[in-house]
C-alpha positions as a printed NumPy array, in Angstrom:
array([[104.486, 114.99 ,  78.495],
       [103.275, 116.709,  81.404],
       [ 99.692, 117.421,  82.709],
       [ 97.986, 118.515,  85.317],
       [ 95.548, 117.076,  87.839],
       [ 93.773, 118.275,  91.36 ],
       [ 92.845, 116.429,  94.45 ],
       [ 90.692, 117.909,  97.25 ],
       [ 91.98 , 120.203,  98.684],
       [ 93.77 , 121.678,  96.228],
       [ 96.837, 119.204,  96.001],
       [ 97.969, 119.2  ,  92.453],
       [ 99.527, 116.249,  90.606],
       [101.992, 117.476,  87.588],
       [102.032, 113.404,  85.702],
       [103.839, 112.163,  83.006],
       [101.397, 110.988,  80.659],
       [101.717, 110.019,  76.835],
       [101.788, 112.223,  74.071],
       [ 97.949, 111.337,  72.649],
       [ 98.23 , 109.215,  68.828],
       [ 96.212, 111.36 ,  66.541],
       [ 93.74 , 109.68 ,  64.346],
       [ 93.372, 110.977,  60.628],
       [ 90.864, 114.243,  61.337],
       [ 92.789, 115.171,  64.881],
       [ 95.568, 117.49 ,  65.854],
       [ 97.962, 117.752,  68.418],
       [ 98.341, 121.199,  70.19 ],
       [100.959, 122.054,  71.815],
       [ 99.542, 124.487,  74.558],
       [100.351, 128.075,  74.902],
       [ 97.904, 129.272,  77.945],
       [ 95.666, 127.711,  80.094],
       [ 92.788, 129.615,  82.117],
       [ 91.924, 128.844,  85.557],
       [ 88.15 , 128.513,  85.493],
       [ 85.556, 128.34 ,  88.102],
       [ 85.034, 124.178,  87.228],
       [ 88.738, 124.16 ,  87.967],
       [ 88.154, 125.999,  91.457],
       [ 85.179, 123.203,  91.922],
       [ 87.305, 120.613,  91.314],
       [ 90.284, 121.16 ,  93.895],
       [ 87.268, 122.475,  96.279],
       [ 84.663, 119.609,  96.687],
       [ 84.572, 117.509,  93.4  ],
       [ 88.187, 115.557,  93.59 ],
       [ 87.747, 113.769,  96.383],
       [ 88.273, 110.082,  95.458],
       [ 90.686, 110.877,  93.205],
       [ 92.75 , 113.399,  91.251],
       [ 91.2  , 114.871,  87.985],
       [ 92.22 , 116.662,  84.962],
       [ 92.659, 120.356,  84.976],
       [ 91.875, 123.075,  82.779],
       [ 89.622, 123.623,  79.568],
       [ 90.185, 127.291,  78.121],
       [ 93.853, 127.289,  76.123],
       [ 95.187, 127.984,  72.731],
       [ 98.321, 127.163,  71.446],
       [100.418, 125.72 ,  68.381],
       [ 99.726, 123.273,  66.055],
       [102.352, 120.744,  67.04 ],
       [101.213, 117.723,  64.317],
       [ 98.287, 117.041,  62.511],
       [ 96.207, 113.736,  61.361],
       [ 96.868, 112.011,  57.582],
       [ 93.7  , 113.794,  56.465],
       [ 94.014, 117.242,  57.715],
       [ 94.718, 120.056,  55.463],
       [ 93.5  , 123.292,  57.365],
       [ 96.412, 123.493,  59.438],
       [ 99.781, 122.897,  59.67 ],
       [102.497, 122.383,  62.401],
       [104.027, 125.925,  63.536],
       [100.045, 127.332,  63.753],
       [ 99.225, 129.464,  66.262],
       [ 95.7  , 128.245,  67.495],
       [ 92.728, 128.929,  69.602],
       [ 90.712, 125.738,  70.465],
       [ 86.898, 124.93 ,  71.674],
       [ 86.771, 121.948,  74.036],
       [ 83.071, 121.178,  72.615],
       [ 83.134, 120.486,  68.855],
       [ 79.862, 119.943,  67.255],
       [ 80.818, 117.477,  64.213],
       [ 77.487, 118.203,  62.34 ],
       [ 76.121, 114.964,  62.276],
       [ 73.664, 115.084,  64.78 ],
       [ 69.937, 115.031,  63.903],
       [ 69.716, 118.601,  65.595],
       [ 72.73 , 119.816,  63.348],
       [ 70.857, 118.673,  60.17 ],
       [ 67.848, 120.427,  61.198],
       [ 69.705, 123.592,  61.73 ],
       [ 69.703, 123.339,  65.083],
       [ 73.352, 123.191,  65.955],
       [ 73.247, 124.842,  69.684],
       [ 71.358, 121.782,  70.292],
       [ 74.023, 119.223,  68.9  ],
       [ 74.538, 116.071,  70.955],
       [ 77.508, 114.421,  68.488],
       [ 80.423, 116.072,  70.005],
       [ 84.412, 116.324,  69.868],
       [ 85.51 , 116.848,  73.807],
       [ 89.07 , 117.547,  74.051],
       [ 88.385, 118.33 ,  78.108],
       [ 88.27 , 114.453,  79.542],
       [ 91.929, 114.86 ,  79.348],
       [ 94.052, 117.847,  81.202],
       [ 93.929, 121.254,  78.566],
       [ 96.801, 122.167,  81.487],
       [ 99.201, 120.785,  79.556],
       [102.163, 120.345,  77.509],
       [ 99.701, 118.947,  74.974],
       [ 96.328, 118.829,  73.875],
       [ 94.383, 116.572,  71.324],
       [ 92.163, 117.482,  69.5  ],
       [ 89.863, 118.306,  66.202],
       [ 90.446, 119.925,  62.97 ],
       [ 87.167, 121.676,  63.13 ],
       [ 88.258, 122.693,  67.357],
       [ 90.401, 125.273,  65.632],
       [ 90.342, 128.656,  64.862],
       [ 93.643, 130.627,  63.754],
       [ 94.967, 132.773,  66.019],
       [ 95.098, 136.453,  64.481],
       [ 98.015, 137.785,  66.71 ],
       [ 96.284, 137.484,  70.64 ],
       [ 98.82 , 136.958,  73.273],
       [ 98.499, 133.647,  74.944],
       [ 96.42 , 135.252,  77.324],
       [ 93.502, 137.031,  75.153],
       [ 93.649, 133.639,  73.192],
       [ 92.457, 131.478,  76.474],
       [ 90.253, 134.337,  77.68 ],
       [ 88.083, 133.43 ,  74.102],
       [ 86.546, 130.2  ,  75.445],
       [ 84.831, 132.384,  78.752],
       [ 83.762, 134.982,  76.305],
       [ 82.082, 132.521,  74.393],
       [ 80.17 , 131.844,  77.189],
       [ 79.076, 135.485,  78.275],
       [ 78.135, 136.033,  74.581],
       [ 75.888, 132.807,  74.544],
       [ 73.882, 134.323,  77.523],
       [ 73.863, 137.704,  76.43 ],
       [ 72.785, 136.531,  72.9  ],
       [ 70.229, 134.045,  73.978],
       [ 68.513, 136.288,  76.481],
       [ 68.806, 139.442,  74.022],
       [ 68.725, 142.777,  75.052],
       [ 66.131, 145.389,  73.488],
       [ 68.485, 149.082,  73.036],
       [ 67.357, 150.582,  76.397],
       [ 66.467, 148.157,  78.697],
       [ 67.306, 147.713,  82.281],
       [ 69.37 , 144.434,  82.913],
       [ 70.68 , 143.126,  86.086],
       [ 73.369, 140.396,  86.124],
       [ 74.206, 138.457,  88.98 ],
       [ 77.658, 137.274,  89.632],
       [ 80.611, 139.311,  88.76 ],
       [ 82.918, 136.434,  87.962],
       [ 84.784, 136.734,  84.342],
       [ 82.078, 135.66 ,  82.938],
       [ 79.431, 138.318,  84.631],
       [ 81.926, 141.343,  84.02 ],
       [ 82.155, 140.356,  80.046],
       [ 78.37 , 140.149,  80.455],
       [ 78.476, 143.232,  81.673],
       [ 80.223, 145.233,  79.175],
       [ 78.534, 142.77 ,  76.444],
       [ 74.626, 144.736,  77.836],
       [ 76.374, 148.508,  77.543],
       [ 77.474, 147.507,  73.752],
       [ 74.133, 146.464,  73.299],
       [ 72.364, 149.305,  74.759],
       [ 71.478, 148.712,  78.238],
       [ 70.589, 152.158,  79.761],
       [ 71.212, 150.324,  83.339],
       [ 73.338, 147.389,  84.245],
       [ 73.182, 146.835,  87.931],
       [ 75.326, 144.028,  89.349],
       [ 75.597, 141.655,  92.091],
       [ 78.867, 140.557,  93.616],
       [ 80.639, 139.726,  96.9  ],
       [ 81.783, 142.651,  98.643],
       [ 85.527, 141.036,  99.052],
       [ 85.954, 140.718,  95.8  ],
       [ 87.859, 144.265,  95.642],
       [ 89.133, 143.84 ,  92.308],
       [ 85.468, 142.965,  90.229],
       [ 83.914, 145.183,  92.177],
       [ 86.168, 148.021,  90.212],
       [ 86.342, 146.651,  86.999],
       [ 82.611, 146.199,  86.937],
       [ 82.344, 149.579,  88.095],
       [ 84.535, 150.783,  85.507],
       [ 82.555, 148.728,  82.516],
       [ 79.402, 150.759,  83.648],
       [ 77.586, 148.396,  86.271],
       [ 75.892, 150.727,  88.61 ],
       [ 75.01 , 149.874,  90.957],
       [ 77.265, 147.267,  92.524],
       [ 75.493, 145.414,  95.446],
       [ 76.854, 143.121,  97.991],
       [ 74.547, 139.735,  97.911],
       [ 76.699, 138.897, 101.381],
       [ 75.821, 142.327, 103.133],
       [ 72.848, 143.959, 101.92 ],
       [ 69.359, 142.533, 100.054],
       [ 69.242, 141.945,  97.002],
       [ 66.007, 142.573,  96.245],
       [ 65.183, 145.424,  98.41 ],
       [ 68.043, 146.811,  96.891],
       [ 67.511, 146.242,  93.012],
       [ 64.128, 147.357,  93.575],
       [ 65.157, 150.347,  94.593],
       [ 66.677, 151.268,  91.365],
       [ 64.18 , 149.748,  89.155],
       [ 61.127, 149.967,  90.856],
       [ 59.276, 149.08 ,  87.342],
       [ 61.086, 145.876,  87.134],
       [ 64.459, 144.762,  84.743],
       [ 63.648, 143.696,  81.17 ],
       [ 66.409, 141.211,  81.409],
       [ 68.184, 139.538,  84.279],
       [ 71.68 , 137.325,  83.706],
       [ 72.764, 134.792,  85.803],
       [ 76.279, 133.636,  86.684],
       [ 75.637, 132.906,  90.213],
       [ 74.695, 129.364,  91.793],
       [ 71.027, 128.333,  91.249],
       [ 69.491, 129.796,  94.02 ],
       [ 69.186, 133.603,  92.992],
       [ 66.715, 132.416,  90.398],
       [ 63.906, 133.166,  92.318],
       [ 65.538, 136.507,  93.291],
       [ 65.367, 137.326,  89.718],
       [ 61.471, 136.602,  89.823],
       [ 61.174, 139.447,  92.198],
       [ 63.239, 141.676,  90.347],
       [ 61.515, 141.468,  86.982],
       [ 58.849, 143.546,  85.379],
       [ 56.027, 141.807,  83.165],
       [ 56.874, 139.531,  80.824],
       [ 60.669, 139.909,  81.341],
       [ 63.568, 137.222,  80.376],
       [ 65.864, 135.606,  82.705],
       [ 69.083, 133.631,  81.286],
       [ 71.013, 130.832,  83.576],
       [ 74.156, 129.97 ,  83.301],
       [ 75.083, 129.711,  87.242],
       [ 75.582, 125.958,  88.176],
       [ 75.942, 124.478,  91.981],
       [ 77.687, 121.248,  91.959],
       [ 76.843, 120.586,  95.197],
       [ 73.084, 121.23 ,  94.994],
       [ 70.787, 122.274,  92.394],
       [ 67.646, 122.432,  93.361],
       [ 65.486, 125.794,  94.197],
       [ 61.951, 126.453,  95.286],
       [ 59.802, 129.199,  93.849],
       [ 55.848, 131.008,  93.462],
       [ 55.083, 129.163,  89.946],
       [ 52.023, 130.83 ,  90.165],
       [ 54.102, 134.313,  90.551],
       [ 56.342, 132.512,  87.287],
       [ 53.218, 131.94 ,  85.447],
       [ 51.214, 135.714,  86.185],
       [ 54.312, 138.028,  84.974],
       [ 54.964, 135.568,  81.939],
       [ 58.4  , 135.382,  82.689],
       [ 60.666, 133.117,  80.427],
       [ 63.959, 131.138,  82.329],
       [ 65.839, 130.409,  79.807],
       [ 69.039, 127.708,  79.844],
       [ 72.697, 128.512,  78.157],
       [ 75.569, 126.385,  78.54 ],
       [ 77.955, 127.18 ,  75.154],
       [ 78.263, 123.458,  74.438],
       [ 78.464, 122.932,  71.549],
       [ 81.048, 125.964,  72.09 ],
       [ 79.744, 128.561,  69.367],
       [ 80.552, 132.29 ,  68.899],
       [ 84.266, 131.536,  68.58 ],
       [ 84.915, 134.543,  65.554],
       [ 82.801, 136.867,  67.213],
       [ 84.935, 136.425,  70.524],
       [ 87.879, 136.068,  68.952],
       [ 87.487, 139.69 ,  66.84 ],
       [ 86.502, 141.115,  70.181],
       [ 89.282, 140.409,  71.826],
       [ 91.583, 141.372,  68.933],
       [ 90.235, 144.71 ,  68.954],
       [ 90.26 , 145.083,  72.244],
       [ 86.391, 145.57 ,  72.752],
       [ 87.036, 143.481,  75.388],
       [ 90.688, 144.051,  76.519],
       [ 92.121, 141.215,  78.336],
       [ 94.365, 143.478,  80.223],
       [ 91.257, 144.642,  82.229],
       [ 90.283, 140.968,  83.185],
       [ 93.647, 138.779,  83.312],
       [ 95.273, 140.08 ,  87.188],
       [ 97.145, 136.749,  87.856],
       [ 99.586, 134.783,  85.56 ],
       [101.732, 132.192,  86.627],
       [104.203, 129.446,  84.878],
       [102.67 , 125.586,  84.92 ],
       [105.551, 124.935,  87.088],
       [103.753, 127.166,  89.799],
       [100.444, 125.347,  88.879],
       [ 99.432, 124.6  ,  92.132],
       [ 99.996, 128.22 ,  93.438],
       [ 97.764, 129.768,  90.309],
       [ 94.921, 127.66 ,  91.811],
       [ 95.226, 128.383,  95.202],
       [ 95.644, 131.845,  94.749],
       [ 92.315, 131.715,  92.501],
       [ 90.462, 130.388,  95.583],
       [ 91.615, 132.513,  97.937],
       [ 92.801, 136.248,  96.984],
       [ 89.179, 137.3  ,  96.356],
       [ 90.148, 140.579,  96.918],
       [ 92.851, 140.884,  94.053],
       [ 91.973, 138.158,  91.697],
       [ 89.785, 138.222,  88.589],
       [ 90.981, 136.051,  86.484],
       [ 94.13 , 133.892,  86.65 ],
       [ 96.226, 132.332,  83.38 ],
       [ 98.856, 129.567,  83.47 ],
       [101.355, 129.885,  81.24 ],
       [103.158, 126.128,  79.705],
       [106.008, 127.823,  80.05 ],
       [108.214, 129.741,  82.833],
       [108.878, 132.78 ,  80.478],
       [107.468, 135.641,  81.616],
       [104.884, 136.876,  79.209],
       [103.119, 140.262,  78.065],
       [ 99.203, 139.947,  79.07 ]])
């Protein structure tokens, strides 16, 4: 079969690999869609550099075979497929703790860019209908609806989100569902494209982290301080949220830096406002139903966040066109096959 791998920069490998061997509780998936996600982006950027590695983590397909003991599915399913399975044996899962299960099915150590994916039983969920596309925008929502859920939002606060990636525009029409009365927004000002849809989903205002100050500017519109703040963006507009923030506000993280990490901030500043920072990272990947009947009634329409789709024999293009049409992109699909499909 055929699958998918990136070296810096951006050089992508199509290999013939082996069809996996399924044990009893696994499934084979043949794959439908693959999204091109930030990690990917990392990956062909900085991360590759000794040698090629497997591409792609948000797809959904067909059940192509199944394991001797599996009796939810059947070949000819259509599917859409977590890449972090909790199993429910860990000692957090049989507290009731699940978010915080360590025992888990990965099906992303191998290429989800591919002809073929295996996996878990319990990685499925059946597909009601979504195009290939809504079905591998699911595994992103997920993620927006684990940091919208975990930092909660009170009917009528103020929220700020920074980054207006995928991720930060589903945040973004995620707060106005809850009842935000103001979502502000931080994004590039190339990025064209998000700047309009997040417009469009309610964020106002919009402002440029590259060309004007954050914080002057935020603070401008909420001079009593946001009740919530999300972030999508690398680690170091944390303590920009601190600034931002009225008393005893909530800030959620999901932004990581692969090339660095670490921050400075006033702990003492931290400690006075009784702020909470609080960590999501949707593994184990929950929220699955609740995306997918989102996206199947079009609360969140993929049609407003999938601009770019191209066939995995254009692989390599869909990537580099990811990186570097900020202006026009906002989220790019592969398709695993070179028919050209409906978004």
């Amino acid at each position: 079969m055929k699958a998918a791998y990136v070296k810096v920069p951006f050089e992508v490998e199509v290999r013939e690999i082996p069809v996996p061997e399924l044990g009893p509780e696994e499934v084979l998936v043949k794959v439908s869609a693959c999204g091109v996600c930030g990690t990917d982006l990392h990956l062909g950027r900085d991360l590759a550099k000794e040698e090629a590695m497997p591409l792609g983590h948000e797809f959904c397909g067909v059940v192509a075979n199944v394991g001797s003991s599996v009796t939810r599915f059947q070949p000819g399913d259509e599917v859409i497929v977590e890449n972090h399975t909790s199993l429910g044996t860990s000692n957090a899962c049989k507290n009731g703790e699940i978010v915080y299960c360590t025992d888990l099915y990965v099906s992303m150590d191998a290429p989800c860019m591919a002809e073929y994916v295996k996996t878990h039983h319990l990685a499925l969920h059946p597909n009601p209908g979504l195009t290939p596309a809504e079905g591998a925008l699911a595994e992103p929502l997920t993620v927006a609806l684990d940091l919208i859920e975990e930092g909660g939002i009170p009917l009528g606060s103020h929220v700020a989100i920074f980054g207006g990636g995928p991720i930060g525009l589903m945040a973004v029409k995620l707060a106005k569902i809850k009842g935000a009365a103001r979502v502000a927004l931080t994004q590039h000002s190339h990025s064209a494209a998000r700047i309009a849809l997040g417009r469009a989903l309610g964020a106002a205002p919009v402002v440029f982290p590259d060309t004007q100050d954050v914080v002057e500017s935020l603070k401008a519109v909420c001079p009593d301080g946001f009740d919530r703040v999300f972030i999508t963006a690398p680690p170091r507009a944390i303590p920009d949220a601190f600034e931002i923030t009225r008393f005893g506000a909530i800030i959620t993280f999901n932004g990581i830096d692969f090339d660095n990490g670490m921050i400075s901030f006033d702990a003492n500043a931290f400690h006075f406002k009784r702020l909470q920072l609080r960590a999501t990272h949707s593994i184990p990947n929950l929220r699955y139903p609740m995306a997918i009947d989102l996206l199947k009634r079009k609360v969140i329409d993929a049609r407003e966040f999938v601009t770019h789709e191209f066939p995995f024999s254009d692989v390599e293009h869909a990537l580099r066109t990811a990186e570097t049409d900020k202006a026009h992109v906002i989220k790019v699909m592969v398709r695993m096959d070179d028919e050209q499909r409906a978004i």
